[in-house]
LOSELO-239697 format. One record per residue (C-alpha): residue number from 1; z, y, x negated. Coordinates in pm, 1 decimal, padded with zeros to 6 digits. Example, Ala and Ser with C-alpha at 12.3 -4.5 7.8 and 13.67 -1.06 7.14 Angstrom:
! residues 2
1; 00780.0; -00450.0; -01230.0
2; 00714.0; -00106.0; -01367.0
END
This chain:
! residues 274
1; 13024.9; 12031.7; -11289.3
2; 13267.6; 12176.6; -11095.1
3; 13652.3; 12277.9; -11002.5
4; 13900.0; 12126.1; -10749.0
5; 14140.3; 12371.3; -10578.0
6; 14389.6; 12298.0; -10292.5
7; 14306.1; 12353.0; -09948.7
8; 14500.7; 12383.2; -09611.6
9; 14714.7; 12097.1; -09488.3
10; 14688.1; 11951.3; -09843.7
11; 14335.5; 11878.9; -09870.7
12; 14099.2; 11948.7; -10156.9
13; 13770.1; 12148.3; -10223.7
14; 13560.6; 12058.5; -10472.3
15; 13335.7; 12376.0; -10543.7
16; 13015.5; 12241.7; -10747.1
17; 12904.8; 12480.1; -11056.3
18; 12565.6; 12639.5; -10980.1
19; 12224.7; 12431.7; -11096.5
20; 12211.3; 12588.4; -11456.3
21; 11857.6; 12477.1; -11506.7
22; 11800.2; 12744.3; -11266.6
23; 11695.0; 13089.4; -11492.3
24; 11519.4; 13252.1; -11234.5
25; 11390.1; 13271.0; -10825.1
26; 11032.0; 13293.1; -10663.2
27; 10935.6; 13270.5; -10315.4
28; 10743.8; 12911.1; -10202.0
29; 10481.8; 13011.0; -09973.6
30; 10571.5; 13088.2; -09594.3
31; 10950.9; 12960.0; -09656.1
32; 11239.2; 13224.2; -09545.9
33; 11517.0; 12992.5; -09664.8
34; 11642.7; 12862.4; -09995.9
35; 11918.3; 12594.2; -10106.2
36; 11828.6; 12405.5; -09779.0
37; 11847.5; 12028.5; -09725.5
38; 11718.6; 11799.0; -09471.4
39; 11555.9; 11919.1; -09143.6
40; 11636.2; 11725.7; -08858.6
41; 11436.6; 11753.0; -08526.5
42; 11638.6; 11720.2; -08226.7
43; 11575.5; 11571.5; -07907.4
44; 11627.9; 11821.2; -07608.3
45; 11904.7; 11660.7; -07450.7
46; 12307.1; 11758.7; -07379.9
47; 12503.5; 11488.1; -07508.6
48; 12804.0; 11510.3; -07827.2
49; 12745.3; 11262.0; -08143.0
50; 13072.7; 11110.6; -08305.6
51; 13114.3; 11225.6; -08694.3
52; 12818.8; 10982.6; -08852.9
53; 12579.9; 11043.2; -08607.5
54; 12255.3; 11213.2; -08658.8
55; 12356.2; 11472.1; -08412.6
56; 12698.4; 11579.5; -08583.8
57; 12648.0; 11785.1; -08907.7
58; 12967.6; 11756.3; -09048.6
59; 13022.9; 11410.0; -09205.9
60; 12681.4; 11515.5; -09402.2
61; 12752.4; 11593.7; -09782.8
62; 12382.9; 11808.1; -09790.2
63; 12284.6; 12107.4; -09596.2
64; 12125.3; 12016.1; -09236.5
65; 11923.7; 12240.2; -09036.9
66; 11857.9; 12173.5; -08687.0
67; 11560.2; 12267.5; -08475.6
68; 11471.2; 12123.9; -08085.2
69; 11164.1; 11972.7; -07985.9
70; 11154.6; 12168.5; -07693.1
71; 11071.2; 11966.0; -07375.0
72; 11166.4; 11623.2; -07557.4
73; 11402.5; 11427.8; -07404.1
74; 11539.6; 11035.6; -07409.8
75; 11357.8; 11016.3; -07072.1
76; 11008.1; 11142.6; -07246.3
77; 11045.2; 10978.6; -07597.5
78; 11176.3; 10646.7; -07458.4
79; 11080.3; 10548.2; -07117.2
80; 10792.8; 10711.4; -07051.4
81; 10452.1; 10499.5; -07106.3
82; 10229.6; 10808.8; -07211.8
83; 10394.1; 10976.8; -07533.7
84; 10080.7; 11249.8; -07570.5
85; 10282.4; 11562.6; -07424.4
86; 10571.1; 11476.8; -07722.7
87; 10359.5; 11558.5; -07984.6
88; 10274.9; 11943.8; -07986.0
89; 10667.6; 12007.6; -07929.3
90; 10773.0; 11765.9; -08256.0
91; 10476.5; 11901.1; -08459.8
92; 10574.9; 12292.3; -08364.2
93; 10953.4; 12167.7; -08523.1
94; 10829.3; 12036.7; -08787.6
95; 10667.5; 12327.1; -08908.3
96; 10956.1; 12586.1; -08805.0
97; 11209.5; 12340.3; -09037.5
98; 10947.3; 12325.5; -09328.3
99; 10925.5; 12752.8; -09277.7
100; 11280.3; 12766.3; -09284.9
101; 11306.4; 12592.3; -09649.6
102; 11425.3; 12244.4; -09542.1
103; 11296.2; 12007.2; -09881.0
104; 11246.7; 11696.2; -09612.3
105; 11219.4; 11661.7; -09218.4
106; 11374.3; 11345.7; -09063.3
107; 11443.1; 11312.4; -08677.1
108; 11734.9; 11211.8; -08443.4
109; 11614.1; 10880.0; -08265.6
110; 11457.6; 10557.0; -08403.1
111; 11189.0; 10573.0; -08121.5
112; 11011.6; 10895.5; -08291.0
113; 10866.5; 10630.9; -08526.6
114; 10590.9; 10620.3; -08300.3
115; 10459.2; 10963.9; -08452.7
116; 10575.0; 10928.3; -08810.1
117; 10188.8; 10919.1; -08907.1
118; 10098.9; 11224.9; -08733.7
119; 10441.2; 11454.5; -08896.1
120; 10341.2; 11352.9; -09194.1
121; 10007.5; 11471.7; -09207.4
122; 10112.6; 11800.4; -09023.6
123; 10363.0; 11937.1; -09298.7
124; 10375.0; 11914.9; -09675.5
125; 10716.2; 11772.6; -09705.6
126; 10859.3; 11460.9; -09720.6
127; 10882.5; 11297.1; -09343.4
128; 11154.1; 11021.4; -09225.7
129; 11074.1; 11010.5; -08851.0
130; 11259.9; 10677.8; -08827.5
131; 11527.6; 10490.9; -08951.0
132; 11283.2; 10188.5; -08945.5
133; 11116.1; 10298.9; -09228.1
134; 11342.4; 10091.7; -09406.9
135; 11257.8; 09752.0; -09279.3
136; 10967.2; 09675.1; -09531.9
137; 11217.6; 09750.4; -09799.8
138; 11483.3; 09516.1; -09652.0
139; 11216.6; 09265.1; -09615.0
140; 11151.0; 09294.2; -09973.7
141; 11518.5; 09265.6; -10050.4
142; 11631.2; 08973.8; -09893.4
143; 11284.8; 08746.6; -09928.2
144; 11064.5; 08587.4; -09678.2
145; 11278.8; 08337.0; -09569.1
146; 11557.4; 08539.0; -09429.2
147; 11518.8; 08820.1; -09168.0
148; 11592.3; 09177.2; -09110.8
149; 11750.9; 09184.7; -08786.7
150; 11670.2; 09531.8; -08606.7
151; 11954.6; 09661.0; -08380.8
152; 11736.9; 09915.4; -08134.2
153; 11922.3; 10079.4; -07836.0
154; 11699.1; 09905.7; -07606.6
155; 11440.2; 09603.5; -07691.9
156; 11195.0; 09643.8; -07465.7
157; 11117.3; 09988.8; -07559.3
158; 11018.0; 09933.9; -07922.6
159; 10695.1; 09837.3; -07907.6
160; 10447.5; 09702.4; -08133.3
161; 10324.0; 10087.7; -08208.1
162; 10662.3; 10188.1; -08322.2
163; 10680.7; 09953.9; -08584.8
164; 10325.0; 09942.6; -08723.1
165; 10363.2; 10370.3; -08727.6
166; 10648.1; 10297.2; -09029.4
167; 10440.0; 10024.9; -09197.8
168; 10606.1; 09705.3; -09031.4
169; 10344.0; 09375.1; -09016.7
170; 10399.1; 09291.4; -08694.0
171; 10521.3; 08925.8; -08696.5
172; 10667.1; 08911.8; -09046.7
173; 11068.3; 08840.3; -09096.2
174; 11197.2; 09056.9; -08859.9
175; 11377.0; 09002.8; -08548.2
176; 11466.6; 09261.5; -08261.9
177; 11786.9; 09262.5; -08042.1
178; 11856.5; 09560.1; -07786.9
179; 12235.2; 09726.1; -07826.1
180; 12188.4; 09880.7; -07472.1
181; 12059.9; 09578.5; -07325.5
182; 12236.8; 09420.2; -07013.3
183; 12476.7; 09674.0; -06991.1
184; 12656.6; 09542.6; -07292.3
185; 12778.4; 09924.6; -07431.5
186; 12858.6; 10063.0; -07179.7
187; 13032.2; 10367.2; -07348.2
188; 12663.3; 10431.0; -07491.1
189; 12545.4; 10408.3; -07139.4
190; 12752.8; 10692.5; -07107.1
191; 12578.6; 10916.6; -07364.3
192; 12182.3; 10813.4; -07375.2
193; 12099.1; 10650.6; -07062.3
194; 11978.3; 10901.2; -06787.7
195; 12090.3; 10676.0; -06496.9
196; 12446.6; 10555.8; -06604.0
197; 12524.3; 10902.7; -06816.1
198; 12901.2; 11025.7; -06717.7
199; 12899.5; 11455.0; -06642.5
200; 12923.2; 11569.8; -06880.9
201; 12818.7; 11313.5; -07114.0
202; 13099.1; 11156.6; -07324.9
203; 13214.8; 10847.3; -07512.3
204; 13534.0; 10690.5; -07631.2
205; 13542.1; 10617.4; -07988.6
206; 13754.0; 10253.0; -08001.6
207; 13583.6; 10148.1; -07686.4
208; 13236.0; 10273.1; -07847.9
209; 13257.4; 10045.0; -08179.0
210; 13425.0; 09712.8; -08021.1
211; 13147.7; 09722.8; -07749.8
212; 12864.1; 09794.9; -07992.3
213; 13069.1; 09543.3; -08280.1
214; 13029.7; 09308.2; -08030.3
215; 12710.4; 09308.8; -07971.3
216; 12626.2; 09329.2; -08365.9
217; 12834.1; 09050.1; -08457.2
218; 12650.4; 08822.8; -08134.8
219; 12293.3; 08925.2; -08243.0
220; 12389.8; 08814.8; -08616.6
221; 12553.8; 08502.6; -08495.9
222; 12224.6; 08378.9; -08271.2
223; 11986.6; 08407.9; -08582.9
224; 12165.5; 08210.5; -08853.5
225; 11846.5; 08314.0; -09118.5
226; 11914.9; 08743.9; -09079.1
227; 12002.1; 08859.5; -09439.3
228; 12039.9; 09184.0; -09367.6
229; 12038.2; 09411.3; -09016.8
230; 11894.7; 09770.7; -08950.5
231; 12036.9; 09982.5; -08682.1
232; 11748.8; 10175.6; -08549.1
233; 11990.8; 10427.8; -08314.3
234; 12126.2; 10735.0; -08453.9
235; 12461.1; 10700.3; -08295.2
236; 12502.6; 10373.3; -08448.5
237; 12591.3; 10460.2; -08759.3
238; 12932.7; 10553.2; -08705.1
239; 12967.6; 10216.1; -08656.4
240; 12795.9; 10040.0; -08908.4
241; 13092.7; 09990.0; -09139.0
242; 13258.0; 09793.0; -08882.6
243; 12998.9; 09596.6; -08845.8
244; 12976.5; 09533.5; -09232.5
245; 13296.9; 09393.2; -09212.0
246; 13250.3; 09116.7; -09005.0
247; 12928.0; 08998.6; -09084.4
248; 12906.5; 09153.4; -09444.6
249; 12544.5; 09145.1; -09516.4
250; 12374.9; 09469.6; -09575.6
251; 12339.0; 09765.7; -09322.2
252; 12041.2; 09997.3; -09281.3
253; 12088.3; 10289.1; -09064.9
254; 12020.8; 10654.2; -09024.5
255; 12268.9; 10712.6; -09228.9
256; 12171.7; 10548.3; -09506.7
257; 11802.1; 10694.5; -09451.5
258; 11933.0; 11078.1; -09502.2
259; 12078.5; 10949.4; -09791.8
260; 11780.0; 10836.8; -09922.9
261; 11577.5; 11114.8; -09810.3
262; 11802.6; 11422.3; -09968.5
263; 11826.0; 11218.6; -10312.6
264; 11426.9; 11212.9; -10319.4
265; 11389.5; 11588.5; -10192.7
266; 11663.2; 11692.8; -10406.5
267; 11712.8; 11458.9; -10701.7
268; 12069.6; 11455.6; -10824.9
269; 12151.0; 11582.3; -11221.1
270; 12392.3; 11337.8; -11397.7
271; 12684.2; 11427.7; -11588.6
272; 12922.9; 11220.5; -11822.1
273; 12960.6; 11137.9; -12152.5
274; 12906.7; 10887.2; -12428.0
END
């Protein structure tokens, strides 16, 4: 429940009634924070996120709450062989966000899938390292004789590890293209990739979706069976409507991970009438 009131430049607020199952407060044990959302752990890397990506709060309807995995870049996370010296920085955000309140942890980057495993058994909240947690549930959507086709930034990178970390049988009815791959977005170039990155880092938004459209709408072309596609990039997402619309099959992204994640952290009340 709630009441709408104008805003500046015509807009509208919507200010939500409080919870009025709520009578009275206690402290949870070791949290400093209340009303919090989703905790998001951040890679430690200078680059801007369009509205939609993971990195950009405000196209969020829930409360996010950032924290840096200190000494965890692209570089480190992606392209390095030996992924040891990520883990003590990821696990020591993990527990900072679940100190601060947050009901869930998630992360920024499809490629922390590789430690979804070890988050999980570090805090006692909900953990959604990667946005590739959804592919079993695709799978299960669309049946065994179509595939999921899983959009990473770059193919070679996502290895076998990634995806049996979120619970993917390796050789089932997936397929995997790379975004990034042959130079195809460049404008993504721009933002992720250490040796083509503009200073500072930037991106243009039109050039941004028809290169990465592009690419979507070729990798769904050259697999005639893909009933649905997952977008395993956090900066994707912005995009992903596009994409719907020329291929119109369904989208999994980060995007529609959070979602997922706040409405099992914090489950929704329901009013109406009958």
């Amino acid at each position: 429940m709630g009441v709408m009131a104008g805003g500046e430049g015509g807009s509208v607020v919507f200010y939500r009634n409080r919870d009025m199952g709520i009578k009275t407060i206690k402290a949870r044990k070791d949290q400093v924070c209340y009303g919090m959302g989703l905790g998001i752990i951040l890679l430690d890397d200078v680059y801007p996120g369009f509205p939609g990506d993971v990195r950009n709060a405000s196209a969020y309807p829930f409360p996010i709450q950032y924290e840096i995995a200190e000494g965890v870049d692209i570089w480190a996370l992606v392209e390095e062989e030996d992924k040891s010296p990520c883990l003590g920085p990821i696990q020591r955000a993990a527990r900072k966000l679940e100190r601060m309140g947050c009901r869930a942890i998630a992360a920024e980057c499809g490629y922390f899938a590789y430690f979804q495993k070890e988050i999980a058994g570090t805090v006692d909240v909900p953990v959604f390292m990667s946005s590739l947690l959804q592919v079993p549930l695709a799978q299960q959507l669309i049946g065994p004789d179509k595939a999921v086709g899983i959009l990473a930034a770059r193919k070679d990178k996502l290895m076998d590890a990634h995806l049996q970390a979120v619970g993917i049988q390796l050789g089932s009815n997936y397929v995997i293209g790379g975004a990034q791959d042959e130079g195809r977005c460049p404008e993504f170039d721009h933002l992720w990739y250490e040796p083509k990155r503009t200073n500072p880092p930037g991106a243009q938004y039109d050039k941004a979706e028809e290169e990465f459209t592009s690419v979507a709408v070729d990798f769904f072309r050259s697999h005639p069976n893909m009933g649905a596609m997952m977008l395993e990039c956090t900066g994707m997402q912005p995009f992903a409507r596009a994409v719907q619309r020329e291929i119109e099959i369904p989208i999994f992204s980060w995007g529609t991970l959070l979602d997922y994640a706040y409405s099992v952290a914090v489950h929704r009340d329901y009013y109406g009438h009958v």
